[in-house]
C-alpha positions as CSV (number, residue, x, y, z in Angstrom):
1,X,-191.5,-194.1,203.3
2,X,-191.8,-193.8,199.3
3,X,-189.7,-197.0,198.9
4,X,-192.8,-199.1,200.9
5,X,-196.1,-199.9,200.3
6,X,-198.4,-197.8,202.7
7,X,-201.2,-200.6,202.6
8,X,-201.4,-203.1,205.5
9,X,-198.4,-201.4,206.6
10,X,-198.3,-201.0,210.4
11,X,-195.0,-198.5,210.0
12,X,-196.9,-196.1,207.7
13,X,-199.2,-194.3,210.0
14,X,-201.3,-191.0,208.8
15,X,-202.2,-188.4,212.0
16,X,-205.2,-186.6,211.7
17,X,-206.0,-183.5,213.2
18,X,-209.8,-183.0,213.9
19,X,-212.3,-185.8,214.0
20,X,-215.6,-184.4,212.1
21,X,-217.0,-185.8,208.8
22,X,-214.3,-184.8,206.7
23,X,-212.1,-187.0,208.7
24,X,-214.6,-189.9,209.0
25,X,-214.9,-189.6,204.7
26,X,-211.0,-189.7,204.7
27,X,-211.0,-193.0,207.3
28,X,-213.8,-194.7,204.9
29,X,-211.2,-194.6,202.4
30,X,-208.2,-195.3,204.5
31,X,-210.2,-198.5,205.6
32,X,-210.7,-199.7,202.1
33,X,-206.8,-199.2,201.1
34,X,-205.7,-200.4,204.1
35,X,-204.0,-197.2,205.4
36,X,-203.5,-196.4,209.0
37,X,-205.1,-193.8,210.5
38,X,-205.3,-191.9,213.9
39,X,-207.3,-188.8,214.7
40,X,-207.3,-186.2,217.0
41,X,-210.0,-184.2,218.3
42,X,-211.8,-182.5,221.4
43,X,-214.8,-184.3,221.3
44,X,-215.5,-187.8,222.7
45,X,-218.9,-188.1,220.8
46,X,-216.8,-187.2,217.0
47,X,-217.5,-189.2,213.8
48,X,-214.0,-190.0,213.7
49,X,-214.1,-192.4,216.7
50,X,-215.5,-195.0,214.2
51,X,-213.0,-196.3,212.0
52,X,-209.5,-194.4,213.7
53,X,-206.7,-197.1,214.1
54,X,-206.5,-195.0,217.3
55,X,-208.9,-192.3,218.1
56,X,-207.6,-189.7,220.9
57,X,-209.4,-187.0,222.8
58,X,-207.8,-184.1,223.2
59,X,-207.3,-180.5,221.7
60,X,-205.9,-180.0,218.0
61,X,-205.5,-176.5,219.1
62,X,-203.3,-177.0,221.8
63,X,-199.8,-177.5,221.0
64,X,-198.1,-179.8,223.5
65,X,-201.3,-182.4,223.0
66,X,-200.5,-182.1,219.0
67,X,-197.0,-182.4,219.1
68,X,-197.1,-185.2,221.3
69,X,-200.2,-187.1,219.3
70,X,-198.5,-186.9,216.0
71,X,-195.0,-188.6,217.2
72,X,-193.7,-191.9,215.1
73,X,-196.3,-190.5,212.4
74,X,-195.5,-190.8,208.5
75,X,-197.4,-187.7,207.6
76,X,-199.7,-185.2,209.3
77,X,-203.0,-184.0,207.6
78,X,-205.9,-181.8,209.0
79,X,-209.7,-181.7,208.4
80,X,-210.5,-178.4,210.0
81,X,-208.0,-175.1,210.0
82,X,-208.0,-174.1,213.7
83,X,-205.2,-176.7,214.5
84,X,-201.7,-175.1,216.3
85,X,-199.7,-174.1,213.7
86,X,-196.7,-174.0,215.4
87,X,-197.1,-177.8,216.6
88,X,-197.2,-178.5,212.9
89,X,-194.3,-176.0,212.4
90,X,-191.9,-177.8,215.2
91,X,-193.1,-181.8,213.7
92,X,-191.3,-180.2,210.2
93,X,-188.7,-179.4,211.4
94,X,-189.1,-183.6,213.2
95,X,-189.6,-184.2,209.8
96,X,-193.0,-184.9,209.6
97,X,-194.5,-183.5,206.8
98,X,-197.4,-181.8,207.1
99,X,-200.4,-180.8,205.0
100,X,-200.8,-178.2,204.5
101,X,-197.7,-177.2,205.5
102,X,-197.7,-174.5,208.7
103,X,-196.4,-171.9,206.4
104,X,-199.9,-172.4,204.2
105,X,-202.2,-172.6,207.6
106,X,-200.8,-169.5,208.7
107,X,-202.0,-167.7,205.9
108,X,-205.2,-169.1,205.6
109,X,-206.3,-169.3,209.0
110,X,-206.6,-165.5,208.7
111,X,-209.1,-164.4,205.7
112,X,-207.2,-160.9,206.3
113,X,-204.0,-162.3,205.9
114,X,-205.6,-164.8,203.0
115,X,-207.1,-161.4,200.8
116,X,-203.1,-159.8,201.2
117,X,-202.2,-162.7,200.3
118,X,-203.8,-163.0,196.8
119,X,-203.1,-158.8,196.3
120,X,-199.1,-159.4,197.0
121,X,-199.7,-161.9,194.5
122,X,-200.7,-160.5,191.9
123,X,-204.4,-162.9,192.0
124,X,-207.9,-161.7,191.1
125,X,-209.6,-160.7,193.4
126,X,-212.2,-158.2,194.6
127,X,-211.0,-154.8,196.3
128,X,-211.1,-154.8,200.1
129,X,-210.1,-152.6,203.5
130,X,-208.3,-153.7,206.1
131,X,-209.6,-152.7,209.1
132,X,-208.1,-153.2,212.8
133,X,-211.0,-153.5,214.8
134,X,-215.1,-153.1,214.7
135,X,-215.0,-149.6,216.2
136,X,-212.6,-148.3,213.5
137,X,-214.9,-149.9,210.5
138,X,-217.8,-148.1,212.4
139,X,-216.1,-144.9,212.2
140,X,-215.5,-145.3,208.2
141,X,-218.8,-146.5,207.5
142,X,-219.8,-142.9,209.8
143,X,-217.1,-140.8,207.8
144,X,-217.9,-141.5,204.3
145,X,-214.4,-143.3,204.1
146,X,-216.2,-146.7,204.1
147,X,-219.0,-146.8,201.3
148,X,-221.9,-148.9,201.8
149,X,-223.0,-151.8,200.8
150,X,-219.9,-153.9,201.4
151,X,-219.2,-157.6,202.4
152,X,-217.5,-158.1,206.5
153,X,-215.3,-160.5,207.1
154,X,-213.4,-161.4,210.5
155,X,-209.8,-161.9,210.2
156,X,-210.1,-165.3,212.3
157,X,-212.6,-167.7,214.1
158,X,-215.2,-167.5,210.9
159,X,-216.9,-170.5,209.4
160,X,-219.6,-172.2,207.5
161,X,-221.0,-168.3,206.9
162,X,-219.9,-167.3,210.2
163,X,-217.9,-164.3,210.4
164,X,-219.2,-163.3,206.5
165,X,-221.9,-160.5,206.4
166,X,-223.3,-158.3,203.7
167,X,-223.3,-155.2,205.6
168,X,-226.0,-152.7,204.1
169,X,-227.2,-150.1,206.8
170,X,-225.5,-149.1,210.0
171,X,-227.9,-151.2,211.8
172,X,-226.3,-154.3,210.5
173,X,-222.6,-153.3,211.9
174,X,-224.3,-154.1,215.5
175,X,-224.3,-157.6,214.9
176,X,-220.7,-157.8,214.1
177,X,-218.1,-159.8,215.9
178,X,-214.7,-157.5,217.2
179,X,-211.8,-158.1,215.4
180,X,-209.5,-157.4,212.9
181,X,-211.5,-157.3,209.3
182,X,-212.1,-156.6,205.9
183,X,-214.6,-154.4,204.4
184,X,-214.7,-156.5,200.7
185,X,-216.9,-154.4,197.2
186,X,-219.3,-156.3,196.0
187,X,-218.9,-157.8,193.1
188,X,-221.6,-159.1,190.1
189,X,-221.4,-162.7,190.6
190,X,-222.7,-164.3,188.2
191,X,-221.9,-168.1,189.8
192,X,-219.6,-169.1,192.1
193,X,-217.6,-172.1,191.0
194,X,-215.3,-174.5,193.1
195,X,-212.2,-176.4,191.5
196,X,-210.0,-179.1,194.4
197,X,-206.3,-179.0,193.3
198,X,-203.8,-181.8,195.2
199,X,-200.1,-181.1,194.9
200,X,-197.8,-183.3,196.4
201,X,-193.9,-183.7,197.5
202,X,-192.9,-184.9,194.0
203,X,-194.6,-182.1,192.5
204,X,-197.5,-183.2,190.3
205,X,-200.6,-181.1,190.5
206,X,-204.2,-182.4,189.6
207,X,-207.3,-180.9,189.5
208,X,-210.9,-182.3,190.0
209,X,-213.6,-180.7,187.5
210,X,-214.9,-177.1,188.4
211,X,-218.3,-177.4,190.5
212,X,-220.7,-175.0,190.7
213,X,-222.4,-173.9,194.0
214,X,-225.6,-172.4,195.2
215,X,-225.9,-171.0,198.3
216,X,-228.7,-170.9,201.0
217,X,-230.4,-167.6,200.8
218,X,-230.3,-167.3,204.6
219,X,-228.0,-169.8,206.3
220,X,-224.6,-168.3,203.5
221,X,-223.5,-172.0,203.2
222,X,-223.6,-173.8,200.1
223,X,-227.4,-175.9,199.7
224,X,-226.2,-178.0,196.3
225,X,-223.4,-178.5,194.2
226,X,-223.1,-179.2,191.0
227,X,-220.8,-181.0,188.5
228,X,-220.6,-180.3,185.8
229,X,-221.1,-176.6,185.9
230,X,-223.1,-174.6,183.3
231,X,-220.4,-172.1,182.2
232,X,-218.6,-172.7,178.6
233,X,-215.5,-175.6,178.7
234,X,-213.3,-172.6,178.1
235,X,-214.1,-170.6,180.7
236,X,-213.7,-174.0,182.8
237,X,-210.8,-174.3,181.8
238,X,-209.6,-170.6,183.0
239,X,-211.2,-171.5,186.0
240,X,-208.7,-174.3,186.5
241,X,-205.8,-172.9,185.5
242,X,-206.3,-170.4,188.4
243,X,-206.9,-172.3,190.9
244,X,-203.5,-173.7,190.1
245,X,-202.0,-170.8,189.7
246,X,-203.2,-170.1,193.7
247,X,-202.0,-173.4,194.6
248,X,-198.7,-172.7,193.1
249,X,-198.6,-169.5,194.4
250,X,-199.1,-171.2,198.0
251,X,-196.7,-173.8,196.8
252,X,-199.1,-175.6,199.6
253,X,-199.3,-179.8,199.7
254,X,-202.1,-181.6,199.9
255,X,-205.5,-180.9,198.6
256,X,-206.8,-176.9,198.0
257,X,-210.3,-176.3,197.9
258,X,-210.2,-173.0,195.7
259,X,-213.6,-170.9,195.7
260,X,-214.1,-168.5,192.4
261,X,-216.1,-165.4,191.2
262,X,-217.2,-166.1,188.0
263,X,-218.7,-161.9,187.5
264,X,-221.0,-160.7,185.3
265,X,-218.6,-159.2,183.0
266,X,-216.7,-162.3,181.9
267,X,-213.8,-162.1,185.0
268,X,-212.5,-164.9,187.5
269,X,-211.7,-163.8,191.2
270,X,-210.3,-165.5,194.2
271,X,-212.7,-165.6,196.6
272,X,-211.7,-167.9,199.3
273,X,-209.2,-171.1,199.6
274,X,-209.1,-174.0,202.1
275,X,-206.6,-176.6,202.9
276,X,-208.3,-179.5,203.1
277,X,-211.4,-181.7,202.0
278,X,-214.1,-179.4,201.3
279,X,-217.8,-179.4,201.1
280,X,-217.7,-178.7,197.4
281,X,-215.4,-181.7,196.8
282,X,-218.0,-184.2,198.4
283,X,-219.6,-185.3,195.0
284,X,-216.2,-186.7,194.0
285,X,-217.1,-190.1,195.7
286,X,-219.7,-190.9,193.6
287,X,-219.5,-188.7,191.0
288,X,-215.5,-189.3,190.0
289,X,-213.0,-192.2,189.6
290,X,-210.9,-191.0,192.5
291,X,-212.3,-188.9,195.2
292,X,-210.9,-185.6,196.9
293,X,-210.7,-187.9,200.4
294,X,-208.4,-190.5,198.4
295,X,-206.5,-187.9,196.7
296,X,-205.6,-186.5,200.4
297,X,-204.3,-189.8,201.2
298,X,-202.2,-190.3,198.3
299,X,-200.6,-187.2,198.8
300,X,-199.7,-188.1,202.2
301,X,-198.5,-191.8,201.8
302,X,-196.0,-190.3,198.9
303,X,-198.4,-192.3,196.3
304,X,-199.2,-190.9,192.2
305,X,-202.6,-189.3,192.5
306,X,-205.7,-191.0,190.6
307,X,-207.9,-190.2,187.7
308,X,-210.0,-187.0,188.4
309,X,-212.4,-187.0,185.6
310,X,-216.2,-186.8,186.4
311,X,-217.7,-190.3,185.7
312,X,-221.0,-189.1,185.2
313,X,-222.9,-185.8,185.9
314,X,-223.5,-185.7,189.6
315,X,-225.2,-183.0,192.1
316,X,-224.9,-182.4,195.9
317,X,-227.0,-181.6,198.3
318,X,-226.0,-180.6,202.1
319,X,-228.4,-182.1,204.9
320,X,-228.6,-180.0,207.5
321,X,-230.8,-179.1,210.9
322,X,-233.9,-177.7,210.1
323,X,-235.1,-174.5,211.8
324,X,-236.4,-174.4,215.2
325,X,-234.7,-177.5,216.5
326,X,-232.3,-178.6,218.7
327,X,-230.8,-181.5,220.5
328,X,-230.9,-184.8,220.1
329,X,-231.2,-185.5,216.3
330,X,-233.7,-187.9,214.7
331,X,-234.5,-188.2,211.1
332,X,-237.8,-187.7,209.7
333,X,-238.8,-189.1,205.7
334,X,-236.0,-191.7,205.2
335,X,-238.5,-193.9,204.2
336,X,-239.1,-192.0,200.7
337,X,-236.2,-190.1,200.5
338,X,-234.1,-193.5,200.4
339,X,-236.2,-194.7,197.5
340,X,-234.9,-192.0,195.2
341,X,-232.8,-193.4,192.4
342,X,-228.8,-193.0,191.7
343,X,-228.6,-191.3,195.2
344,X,-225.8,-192.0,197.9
345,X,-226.5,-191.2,201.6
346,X,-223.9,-190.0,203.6
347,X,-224.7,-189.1,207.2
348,X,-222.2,-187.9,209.5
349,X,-222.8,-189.6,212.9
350,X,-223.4,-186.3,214.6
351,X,-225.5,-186.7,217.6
352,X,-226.9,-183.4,218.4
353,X,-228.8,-180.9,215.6
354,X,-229.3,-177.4,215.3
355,X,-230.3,-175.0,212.8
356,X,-228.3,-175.3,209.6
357,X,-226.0,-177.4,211.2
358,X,-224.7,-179.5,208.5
359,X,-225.5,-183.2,209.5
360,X,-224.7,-185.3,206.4
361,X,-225.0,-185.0,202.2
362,X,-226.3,-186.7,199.8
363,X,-225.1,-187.1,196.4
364,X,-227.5,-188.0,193.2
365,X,-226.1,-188.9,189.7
366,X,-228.0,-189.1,186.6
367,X,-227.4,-189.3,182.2
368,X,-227.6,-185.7,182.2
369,X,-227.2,-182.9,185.2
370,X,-231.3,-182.0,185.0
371,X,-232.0,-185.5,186.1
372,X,-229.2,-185.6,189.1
373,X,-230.1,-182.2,190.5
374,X,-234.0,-183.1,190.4
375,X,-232.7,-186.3,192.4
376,X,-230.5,-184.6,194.7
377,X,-233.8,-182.3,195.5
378,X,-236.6,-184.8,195.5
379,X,-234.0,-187.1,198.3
380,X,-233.4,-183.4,200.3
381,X,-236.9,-182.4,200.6
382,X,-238.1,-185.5,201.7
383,X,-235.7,-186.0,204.8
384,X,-236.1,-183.7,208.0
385,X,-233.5,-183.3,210.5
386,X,-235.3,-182.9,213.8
387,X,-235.2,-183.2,217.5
């Protein structure tokens, strides 16, 4: 495959596992290059089914449908992490390559297995208990052994904030899911920064510019994102050389979405990873010369990856549902939201809204990262996601 061209190329063909706006922001670049893609998910009603060279129904979590959807594929990529593992473990050893590889999911599908991870290591991060179920966290909590306040988090199934509590009073362990967990300190955070690494088969290893993220107060899912971030270009740089160091520690392929505590006291620690495109990547289309959802494709089609650096200051905002509706979505406020200047729309074809859900972003630029952020803002206050 490296010795031919992957563009207009009907014997390159990328499979994609899961069909939401990640995927449909990977096709929009795969239709510009020229690079065939077909996508996989549950959902007849996905973004994806715009744009797919072929778009399938069927389960990415099942492993006979995956095995069987990825055949006479040049590479296998995923936009969500509950995809069968072992499907993508048996097309290895097809030769398929996969990213991440099924080694890398495995770990990361489990945020317990993720924390022992980065401790075995030798990574930064915060202290944490491993706990086997709900009941036996209760009973530590109820002992002493367990000291409150500490953050929850569920060993699998968790997402978008889901499966992440601060846990303060015994009252809040009742609204816990079961499961195997982690009882995580907390830690002064004095921002939380976001750096994309791509590594690929012929081991170069890029990094897109550390981002810095605020977080909904309620919904625990990032509300803007912002490039560049505020801290000093040293501590930047320590920032990336980290998140490459948890790449290489991975020795994953593909993009890495790396999530960092920057604390109060001057320390980095890994917080979470993913393997994929990730929210805080988004501002990359607009904001950089090559975006995170054309890096992933490069990696994939064996091609040198592109020129990272931020073009000009650039701020995200998520649009999501806004409280106390659901069904059938309908914007509200396009009208003046649309007239904002240096502001890119990007909305994610999802037919039904509900609180929080995330239903598209918008990205804002601007001469310095006042002016984008007061875009980004003034274009997300004025639109309402309704039903």
């Amino acid at each position: 495959m490296a010795a031919e061209s992957p563009f207009s190329n009907p014997h390159v063909q990328v499979a994609l596992l899961g069909g939401g706006q990640l995927g449909k922001m990977v096709l929009a670049e795969a239709r510009r290059m020229d690079i065939s893609v077909r996508v996989l998910d549950p959902s007849a009603d996905a973004p994806c089914r715009l744009g797919a060279e072929r778009f399938e129904v069927g389960s990415f979590q099942d492993y006979d449908t995956v095995v069987s959807f990825a055949q006479g594929a040049s590479a296998v990529g995923i936009e969500i992490e509950s995809v069968n593992a072992d499907a993508l473990e048996t097309l290895e050893q097809q030769g398929i390559p996969c990213f991440p590889p099924s080694r890398v999911l495995r770990v990361i599908q489990d945020k317990v297995r993720q924390k022992e991870f980065y401790a075995a290591q030798g990574l930064p991060t915060s202290d944490f208990t491993r706990y086997e179920s709900l009941s036996a966290l209760r009973s530590a909590v109820t002992s002493g052994q367990q000291t409150l306040p500490f953050v929850w988090k569920l060993g699998q199934g968790g997402y978008d904030g889901f499966g992440v509590s601060i846990i303060r009073s015994m009252d809040d362990l009742n609204a816990l899911t079961e499961g195997i967990c982690i009882a995580e300190s907390l830690v002064p955070i004095a921002t939380e920064i976001g750096v994309v690494v791509a590594r690929n088969s012929a081991g170069e290893v890029t990094c897109f510019p550390p981002v810095e993220m605020e977080f909904h107060p309620v919904a625990n899912q990032v509300e803007f994102v912002v490039c560049p971030a505020s801290l000093p270009a040293e501590s930047l740089a320590q920032a990336e050389a980290l998140a490459v160091q948890v790449a290489e520690a991975f020795d994953t392929l593909g993009l890495l979405a790396v999530e960092l505590f920057y604390t109060t006291d001057g320390h980095w620690l890994v917080n979470e990873v993913a393997p994929r495109p990730h929210n805080s990547g988004h501002l990359t289309i607009e904001g950089c010369s090559t975006s995170q959802f054309e890096q992933m494709l490069r990696a994939m089609c064996e091609l040198p990856f592109g020129d990272t650096s931020l073009r000009q200051p650039a701020v995200m905002a998520n649009i999501v549902g806004a409280e106390g509706f659901s069904g059938p979505v309908r914007y509200e406020g396009l009208g003046q939201a649309l007239q904002t200047p240096g502001t890119a729309f990007h909305i994610y074809g999802k037919s039904q809204t509900r609180p929080f859900r995330k239903m598209g972003h918008l990205t804002a630029v601007g001469a310095t990262v006042d002016e984008a952020r007061a875009r980004a803002a003034a274009a997300r206050d004025a639109l309402h996601v309704k039903a």
